[in-house]
DRENSE-747196 format. One record per residue (C-alpha): residue in one letter; x, y, z. Coordinates in steps of 0.5 Angstrom, whole numbers, padded with zeros to 4 digits, always signed. Layout:
N
aXYZ/...
//
This chain:
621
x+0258+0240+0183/x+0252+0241+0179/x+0249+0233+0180/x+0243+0234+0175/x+0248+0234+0170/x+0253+0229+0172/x+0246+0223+0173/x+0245+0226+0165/x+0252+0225+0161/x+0251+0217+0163/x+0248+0212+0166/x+0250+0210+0174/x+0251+0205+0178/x+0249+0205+0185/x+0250+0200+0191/x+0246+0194+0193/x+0242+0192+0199/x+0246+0194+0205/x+0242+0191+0210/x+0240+0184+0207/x+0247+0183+0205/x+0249+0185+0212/x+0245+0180+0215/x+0249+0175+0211/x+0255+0177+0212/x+0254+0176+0220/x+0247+0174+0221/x+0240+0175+0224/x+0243+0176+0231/x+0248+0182+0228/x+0243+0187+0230/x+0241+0193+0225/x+0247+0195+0221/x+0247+0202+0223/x+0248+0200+0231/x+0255+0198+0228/x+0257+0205+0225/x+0260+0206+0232/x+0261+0199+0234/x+0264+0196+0229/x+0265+0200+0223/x+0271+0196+0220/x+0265+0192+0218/x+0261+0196+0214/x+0267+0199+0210/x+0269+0192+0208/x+0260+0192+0204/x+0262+0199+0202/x+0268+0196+0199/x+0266+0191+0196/x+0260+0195+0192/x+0265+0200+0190/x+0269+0194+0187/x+0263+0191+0183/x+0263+0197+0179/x+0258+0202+0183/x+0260+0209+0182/x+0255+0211+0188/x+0255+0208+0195/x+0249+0211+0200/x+0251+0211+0208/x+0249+0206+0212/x+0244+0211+0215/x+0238+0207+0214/x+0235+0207+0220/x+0239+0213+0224/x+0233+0214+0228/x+0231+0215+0235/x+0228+0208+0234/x+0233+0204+0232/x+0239+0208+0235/x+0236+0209+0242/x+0231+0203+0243/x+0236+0198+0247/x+0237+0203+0253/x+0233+0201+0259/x+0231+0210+0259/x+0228+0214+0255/x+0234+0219+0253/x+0233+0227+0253/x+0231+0230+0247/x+0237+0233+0247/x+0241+0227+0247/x+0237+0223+0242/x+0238+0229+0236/x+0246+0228+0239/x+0246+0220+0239/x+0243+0221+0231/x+0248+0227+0229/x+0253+0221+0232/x+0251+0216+0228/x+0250+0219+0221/x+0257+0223+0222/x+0261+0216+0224/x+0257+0213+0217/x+0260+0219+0213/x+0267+0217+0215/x+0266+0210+0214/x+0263+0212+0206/x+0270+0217+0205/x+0274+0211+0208/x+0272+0206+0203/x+0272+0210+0197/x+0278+0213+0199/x+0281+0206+0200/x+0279+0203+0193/x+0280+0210+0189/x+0288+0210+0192/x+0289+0203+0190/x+0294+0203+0183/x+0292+0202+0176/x+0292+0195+0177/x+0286+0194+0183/x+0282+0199+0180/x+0274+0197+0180/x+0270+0197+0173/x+0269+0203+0174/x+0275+0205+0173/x+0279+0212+0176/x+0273+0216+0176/x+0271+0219+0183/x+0266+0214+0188/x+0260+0219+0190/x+0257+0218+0196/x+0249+0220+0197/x+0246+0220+0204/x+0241+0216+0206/x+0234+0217+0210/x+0229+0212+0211/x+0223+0214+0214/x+0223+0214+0221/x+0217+0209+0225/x+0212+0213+0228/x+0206+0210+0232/x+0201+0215+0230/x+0199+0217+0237/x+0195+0223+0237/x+0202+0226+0243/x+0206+0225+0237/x+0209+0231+0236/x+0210+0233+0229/x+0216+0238+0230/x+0220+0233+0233/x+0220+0229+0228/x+0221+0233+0223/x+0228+0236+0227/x+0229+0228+0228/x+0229+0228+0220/x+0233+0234+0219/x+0239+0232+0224/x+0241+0227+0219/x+0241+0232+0213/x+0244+0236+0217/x+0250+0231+0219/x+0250+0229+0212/x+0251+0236+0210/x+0257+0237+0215/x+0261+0232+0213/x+0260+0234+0205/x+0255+0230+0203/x+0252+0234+0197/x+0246+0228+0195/x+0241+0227+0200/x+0237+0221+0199/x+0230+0219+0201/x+0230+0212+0202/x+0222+0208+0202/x+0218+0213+0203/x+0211+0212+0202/x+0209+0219+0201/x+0212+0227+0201/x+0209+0228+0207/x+0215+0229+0211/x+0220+0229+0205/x+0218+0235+0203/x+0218+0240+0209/x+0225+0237+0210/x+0228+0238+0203/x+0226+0245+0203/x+0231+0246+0209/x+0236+0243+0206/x+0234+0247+0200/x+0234+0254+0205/x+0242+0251+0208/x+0245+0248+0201/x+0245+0247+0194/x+0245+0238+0196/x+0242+0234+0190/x+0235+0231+0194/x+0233+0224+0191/x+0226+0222+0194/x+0224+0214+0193/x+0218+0211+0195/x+0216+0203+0195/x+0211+0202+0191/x+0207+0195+0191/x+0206+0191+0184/x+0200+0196+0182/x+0205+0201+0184/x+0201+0204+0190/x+0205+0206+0196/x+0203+0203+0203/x+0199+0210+0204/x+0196+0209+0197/x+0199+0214+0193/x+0200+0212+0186/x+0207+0212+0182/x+0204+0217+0178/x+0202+0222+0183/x+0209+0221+0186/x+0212+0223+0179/x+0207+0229+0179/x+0208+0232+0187/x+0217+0232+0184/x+0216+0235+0178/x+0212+0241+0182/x+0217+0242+0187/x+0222+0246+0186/x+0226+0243+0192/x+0226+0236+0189/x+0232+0234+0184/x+0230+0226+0182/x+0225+0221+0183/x+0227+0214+0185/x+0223+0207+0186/x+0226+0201+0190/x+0225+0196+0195/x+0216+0194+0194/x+0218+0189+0188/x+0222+0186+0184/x+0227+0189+0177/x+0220+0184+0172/x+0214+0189+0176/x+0219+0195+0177/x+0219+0195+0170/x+0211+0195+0168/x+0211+0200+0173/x+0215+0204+0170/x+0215+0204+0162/x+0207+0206+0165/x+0211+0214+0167/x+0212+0220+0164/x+0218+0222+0168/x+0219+0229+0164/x+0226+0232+0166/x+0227+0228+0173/x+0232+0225+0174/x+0230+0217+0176/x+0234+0212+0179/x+0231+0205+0180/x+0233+0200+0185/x+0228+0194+0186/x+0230+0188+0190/x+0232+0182+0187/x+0226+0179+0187/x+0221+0176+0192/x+0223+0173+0199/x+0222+0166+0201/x+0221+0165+0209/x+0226+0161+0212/x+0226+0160+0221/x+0225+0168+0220/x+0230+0169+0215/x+0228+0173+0209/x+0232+0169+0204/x+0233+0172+0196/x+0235+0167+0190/x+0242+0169+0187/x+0240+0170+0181/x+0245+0175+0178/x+0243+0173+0171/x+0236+0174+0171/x+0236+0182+0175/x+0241+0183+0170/x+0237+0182+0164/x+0231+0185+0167/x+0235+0192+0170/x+0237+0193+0161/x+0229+0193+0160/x+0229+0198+0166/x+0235+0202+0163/x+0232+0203+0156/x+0227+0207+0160/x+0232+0213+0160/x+0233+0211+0167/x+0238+0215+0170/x+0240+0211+0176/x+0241+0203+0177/x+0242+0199+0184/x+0239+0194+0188/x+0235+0193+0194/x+0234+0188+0198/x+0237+0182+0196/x+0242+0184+0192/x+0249+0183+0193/x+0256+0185+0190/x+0255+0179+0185/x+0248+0183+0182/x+0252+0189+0182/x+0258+0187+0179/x+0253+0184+0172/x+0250+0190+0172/x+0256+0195+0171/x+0260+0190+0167/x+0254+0191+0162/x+0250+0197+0164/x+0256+0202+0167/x+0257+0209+0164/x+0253+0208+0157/x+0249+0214+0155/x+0243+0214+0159/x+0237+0212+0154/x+0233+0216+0151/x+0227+0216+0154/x+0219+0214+0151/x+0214+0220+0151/x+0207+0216+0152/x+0201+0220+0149/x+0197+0226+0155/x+0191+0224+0157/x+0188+0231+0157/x+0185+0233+0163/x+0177+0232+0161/x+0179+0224+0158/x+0183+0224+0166/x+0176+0227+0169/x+0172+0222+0174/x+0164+0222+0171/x+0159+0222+0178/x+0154+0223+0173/x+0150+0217+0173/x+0150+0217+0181/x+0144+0220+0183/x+0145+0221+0190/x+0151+0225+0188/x+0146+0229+0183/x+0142+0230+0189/x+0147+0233+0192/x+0149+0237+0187/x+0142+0240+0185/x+0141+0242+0192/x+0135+0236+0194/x+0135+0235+0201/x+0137+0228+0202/x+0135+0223+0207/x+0140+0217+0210/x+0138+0213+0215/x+0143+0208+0219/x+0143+0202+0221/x+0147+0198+0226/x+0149+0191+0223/x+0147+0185+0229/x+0151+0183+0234/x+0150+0176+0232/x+0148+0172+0224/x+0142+0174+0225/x+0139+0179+0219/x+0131+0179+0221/x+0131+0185+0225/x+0136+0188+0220/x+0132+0187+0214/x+0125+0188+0217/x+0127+0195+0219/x+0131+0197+0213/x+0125+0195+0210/x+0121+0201+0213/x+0126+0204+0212/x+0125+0205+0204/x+0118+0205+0204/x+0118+0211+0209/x+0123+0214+0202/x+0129+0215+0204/x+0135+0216+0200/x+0140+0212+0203/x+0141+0206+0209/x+0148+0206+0211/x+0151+0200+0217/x+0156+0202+0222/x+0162+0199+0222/x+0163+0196+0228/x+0163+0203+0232/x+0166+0203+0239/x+0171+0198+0237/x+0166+0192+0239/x+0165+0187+0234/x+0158+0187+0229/x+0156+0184+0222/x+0161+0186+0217/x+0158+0194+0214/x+0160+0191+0207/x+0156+0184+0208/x+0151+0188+0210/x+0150+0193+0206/x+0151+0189+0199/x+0146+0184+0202/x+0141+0190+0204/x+0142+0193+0198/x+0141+0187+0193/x+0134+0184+0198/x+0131+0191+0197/x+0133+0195+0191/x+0136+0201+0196/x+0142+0204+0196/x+0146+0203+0201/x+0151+0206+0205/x+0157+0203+0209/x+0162+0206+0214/x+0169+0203+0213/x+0174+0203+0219/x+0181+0205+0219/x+0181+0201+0225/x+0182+0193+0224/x+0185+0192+0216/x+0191+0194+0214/x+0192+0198+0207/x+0191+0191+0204/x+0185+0189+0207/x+0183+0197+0205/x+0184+0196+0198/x+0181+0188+0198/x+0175+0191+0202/x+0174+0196+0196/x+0175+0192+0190/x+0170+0187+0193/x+0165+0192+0195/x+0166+0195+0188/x+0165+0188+0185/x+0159+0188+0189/x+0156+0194+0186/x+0157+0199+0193/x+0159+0205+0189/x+0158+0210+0197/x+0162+0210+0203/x+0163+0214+0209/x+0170+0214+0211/x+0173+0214+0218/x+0179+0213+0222/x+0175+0209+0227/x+0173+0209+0234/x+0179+0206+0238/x+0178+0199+0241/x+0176+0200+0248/x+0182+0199+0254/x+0180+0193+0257/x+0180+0190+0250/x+0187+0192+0248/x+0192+0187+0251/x+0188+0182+0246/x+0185+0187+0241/x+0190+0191+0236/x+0189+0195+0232/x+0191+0198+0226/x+0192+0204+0223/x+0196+0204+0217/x+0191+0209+0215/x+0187+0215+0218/x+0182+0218+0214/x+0184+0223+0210/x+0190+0218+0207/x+0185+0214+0205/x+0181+0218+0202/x+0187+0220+0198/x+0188+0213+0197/x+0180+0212+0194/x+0180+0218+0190/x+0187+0216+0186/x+0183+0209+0185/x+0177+0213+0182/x+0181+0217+0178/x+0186+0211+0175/x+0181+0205+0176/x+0173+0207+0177/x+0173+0214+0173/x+0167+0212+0169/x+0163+0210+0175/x+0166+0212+0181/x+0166+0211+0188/x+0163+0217+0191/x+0165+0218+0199/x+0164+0222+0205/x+0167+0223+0212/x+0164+0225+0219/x+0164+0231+0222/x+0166+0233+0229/x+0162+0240+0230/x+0163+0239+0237/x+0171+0240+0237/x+0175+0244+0242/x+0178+0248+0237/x+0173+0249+0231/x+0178+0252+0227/x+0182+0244+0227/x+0176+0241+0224/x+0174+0246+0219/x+0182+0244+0217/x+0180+0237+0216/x+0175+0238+0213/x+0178+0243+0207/x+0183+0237+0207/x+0178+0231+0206/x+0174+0235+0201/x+0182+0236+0197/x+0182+0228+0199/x+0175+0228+0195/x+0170+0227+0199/x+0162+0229+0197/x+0159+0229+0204/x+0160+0229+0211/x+0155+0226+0216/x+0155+0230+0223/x+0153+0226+0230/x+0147+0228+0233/x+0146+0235+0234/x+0141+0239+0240/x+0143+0244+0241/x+0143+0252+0237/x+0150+0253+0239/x+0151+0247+0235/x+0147+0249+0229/x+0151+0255+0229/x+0158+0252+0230/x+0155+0249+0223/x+0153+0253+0219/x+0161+0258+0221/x+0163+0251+0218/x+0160+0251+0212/x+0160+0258+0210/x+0168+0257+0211/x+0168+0251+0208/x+0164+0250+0202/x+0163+0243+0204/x+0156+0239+0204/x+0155+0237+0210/x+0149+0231+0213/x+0146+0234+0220/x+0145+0228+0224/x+0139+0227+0229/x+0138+0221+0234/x+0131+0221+0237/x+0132+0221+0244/x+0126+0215+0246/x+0126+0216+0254/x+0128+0220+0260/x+0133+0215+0262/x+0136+0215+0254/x+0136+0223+0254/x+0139+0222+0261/x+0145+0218+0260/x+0147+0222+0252/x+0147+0227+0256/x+0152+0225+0261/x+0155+0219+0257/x+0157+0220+0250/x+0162+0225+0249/x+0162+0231+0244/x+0154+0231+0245/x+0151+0237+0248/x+0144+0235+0250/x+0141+0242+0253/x+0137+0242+0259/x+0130+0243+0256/x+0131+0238+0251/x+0132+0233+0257/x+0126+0235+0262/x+0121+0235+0257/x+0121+0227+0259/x+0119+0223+0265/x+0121+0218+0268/x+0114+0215+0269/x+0113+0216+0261/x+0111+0209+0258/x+0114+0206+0251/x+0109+0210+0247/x+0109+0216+0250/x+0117+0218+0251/x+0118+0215+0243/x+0112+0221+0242/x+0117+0226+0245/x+0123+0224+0242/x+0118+0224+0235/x+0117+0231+0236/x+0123+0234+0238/x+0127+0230+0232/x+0122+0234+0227/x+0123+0241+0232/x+0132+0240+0231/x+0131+0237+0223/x+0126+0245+0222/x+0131+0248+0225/x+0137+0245+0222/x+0134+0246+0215/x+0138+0253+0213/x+0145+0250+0215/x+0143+0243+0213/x+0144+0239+0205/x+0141+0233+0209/x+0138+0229+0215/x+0142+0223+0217/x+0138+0220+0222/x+0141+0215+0227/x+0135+0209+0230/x+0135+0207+0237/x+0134+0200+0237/x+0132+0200+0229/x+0126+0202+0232/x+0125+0204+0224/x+0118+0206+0225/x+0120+0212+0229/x+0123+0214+0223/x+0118+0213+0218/x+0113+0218+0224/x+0119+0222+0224/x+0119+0224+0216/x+0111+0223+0215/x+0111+0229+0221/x+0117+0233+0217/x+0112+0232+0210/x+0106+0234+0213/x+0103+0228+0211/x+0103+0227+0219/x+0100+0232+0225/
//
């Protein structure tokens, strides 16, 4: 059945929230509702029932969460692998007998029982939500994409010919799965994701990148949005969209939840849904259906009005041309500094460990006097808590006229706390960032510390350059990454690296480097990559400090002759002298391969650095 033409002849409806509904029907304690797919299935036909009923012409399976985490959690052992892919095939199996039971139920009664939408044949898609992932480094990215394709695959097995993603955050997973099935069958393949109410995914992809990764695909059928927002924002976001010859289904949840004794509980408000679904529907939506919160009852209104008319014609809003859409970096000077080549200077500041901002303030003083281009303020690193780096860096900032750089942590905000902590910033006029994942919190810590995660990196990049080009683009926020030149497999990071540069970073900032061999894996890199790329260099300040960087800090390699030439028995002024002279030597050597230095202060022993940059000038013998 050609399904792109069936979604174009005339609006459809689909079914409502199976899950919210589900817990009404028999409460909190029920358990998932995917678990009654083999225990009690008579329950999940009588919902399908009653959707189909009220008027939907489409029913998803109760497959939502057919996955490892929800299927096999209770056993007290970890199955097989084997066993785990078997369990899910079950499930989903078991959820499509249960669909065609219930259409065939409701499609048998005589005239007199039809439902609204009249003889025409109930069709079923099979859902696929996003799988849990703990974003461990173990976790193995071929499993989870088997794990994916097993639900498609008992889908297709049962004659299920629409397969639909279901509260996605982003394509990263969508994608190589509906290639596959695009590879076995001619399925229809619908992608959904959940956007918040600036229509941004939990991943920080926006509506309008969504809309344009489906219109590139060629394994991507229709476009859909459900769940994040209720039918009034769903509306705003949407007639903001150019959807082309997608075809676009629209499924938000009946509004927003209060919280009652752990219950998320919705207003019935059949009414108010319905009318905001017809301002929806004249957007040329395809599709119409519900998420969490709405019943039989929202479906019912919405058939009864909306049902089988003639999709709408849909808003052609005005391109912008790719040169009105560009993001302008000329009116930040130290993205010019790059751009023309000028060796740039960054300098790092640990934030204090206390309220106290005198030592800060003293050193970033010498800092800018010694002619730095840029002071950048750790963010808590080694998972041990420090002053805020954005408080520290707009206070810095705006006490000395300097630009100032913070690192932000994927670590402690979730993506909230990530976007909020921009804005602010932004408000603040901090237009640089160093982007990380973050050091782990350290393990002694963990059973009172937790970390987060919900970005890494590269995904927050993505989410920052999608607000550079929607929100900053005439003063944009520039950003760089860190470099592990010191990875096992060089070849993984010069991967990371060409996808933070797709991601928009500017720069990278590298860890302290002492070795030739390191300058070398460097510059390979940099010829591979075309990135520019910050060396860093932490002055060694006494035997002992050589010693321990040496032993201790994973990833830095201190050679041998660097750490002998130190004493034990040199005094303060006398090892700092040594490690002044060293710094001066690897910034030399470094000056073929590197766009820039990024010195890291011992202690904020800023003078150091000041000596350091007077030497490299030749102010200084």
């Amino acid at each position: 059945m050609d399904f792109h033409k069936f979604f174009q002849t005339q609006r459809r409806i689909t079914d409502g929230a199976m899950g919210t509904y589900y817990s009404t029907l028999y409460g909190v304690n029920a358990g998932a509702p995917e678990l009654a797919n083999e225990t009690d299935p008579f329950r999940i036909q009588r919902i399908h029932q009653e959707y189909i009923r009220a008027g939907a012409d489409i029913i998803r399976t109760n497959t939502f969460a057919s996955n490892k985490e929800t299927l096999c959690s209770h056993l007290a052992d970890t199955p097989e692998r084997s066993r785990i892919l078997d369990r899910i095939y079950r499930n989903v199996s078991a959820a499509c007998r249960i669909a065609k039971a219930a259409a065939e139920a409701e499609y048998s009664k005589n005239q007199a029982d039809l439902p609204l939408n009249g003889s025409k044949e109930i069709y079923i898609a099979g859902d696929i939500g996003p799988i849990p992932e703990s974003g461990r480094a173990d976790e193995n990215e071929d499993d989870i994409l088997e794990e994916y394709r097993t639900m498609a695959k008992a889908f297709l097995d049962s004659g299920i010919r629409v397969i639909w993603f279901e509260t996605f955050s982003d394509f990263q997973r969508i994608l190589p799965v509906a290639r596959w099935i695009r590879s076995v069958s001619d399925a229809f393949v619908m992608a959904s994701f959940s956007v918040n109410p600036f229509g941004f995914t939990k991943s920080g992809v926006s509506m309008k990148n969504l809309i344009k990764t489906a219109e590139e695909s060629s394994v991507i059928d229709g476009i859909g949005f459900n769940c994040g927002v209720g039918p009034t924002h769903l509306r705003k976001l949407l007639q903001q969209q150019n959807f082309g010859n997608l075809i676009v289904s629209a499924a938000p949840n009946s509004g927003y939840a209060d919280k009652f004794q752990n219950r998320s509980i919705y207003q019935e408000n059949t009414d108010y849904f319905n009318l905001a679904m017809k301002e929806i529907s004249a957007l040329g939506v395809n599709i119409l259906g519900g998420c969490c919160g709405t019943t039989p009852a929202h479906i019912r209104k919405l058939a009864g009005s909306l049902g089988g008319a003639p999709v709408a014609m849909r808003p052609v809003f005005s391109s912008t041309s790719a040169a009105e859409n560009a993001v302008n970096y000329q009116n930040n000077l130290f993205w010019r500094q790059l751009s023309s080549g000028q060796k740039v200077i960054i300098a790092e500041i640990d934030p204090p460990h206390n309220g106290d901002s005198a030592k800060m303030e003293e050193s970033a003083a010498i800092l800018k006097e010694a002619g730095v281009h840029m002071i950048t303020f750790s963010d808590s690193p080694m998972g041990k808590m420090r002053a805020d780096s954005i408080s520290s860096a707009i206070k810095i900032g705006s006490r000395l006229q300097v630009d100032t750089m913070p690192h932000l942590s994927c670590r402690d905000r979730n993506v909230i706390g990530l976007g909020a902590s921009i804005l602010g910033a932004y408000m603040n006029g901090l237009r640089h960032f160093l982007i990380v994942t973050g050091d782990p919190v350290p393990s002694d810590s963990r059973d009172i510390i937790t970390s987060v995660y919900d970005f890494n990196s590269i995904k927050f990049m993505q989410y920052i350059k999608q607000m550079n080009e929607e929100h900053f683009s005439e003063d944009p926020i520039v950003y760089g990454g860190a470099l592990n030149y010191g990875r096992k497999n060089i070849d993984v990071e010069i991967r990371r690296v060409k996808q933070k540069c797709e991601a928009g970073a500017a720069f990278f900032l590298t860890q302290p480097v002492y070795s030739d061999e390191d300058i070398e894996r460097i510059r390979r890199i940099k010829e591979e990559t075309g990135a520019k790329i910050i060396c860093g260099i932490l002055p060694l300040v006494s035997y002992r400090n050589a010693v321990f960087m040496q032993n201790e800090v994973a990833g830095i390699r201190v050679p041998d002759e660097i750490v002998r030439q130190y004493d034990p028995d040199m005094d303060r002024s006398q090892a700092q002298q040594v490690g002044v002279d060293i710094a001066v030597q690897i910034a030399r050597k470094l000056s073929s391969v590197s766009d820039g230095l990024y010195f890291m202060i011992p202690f904020n022993r800023a003078a150091m650095l000041a000596q350091i940059l007077r030497k490299l000038r030749g102010e200084d013998s």
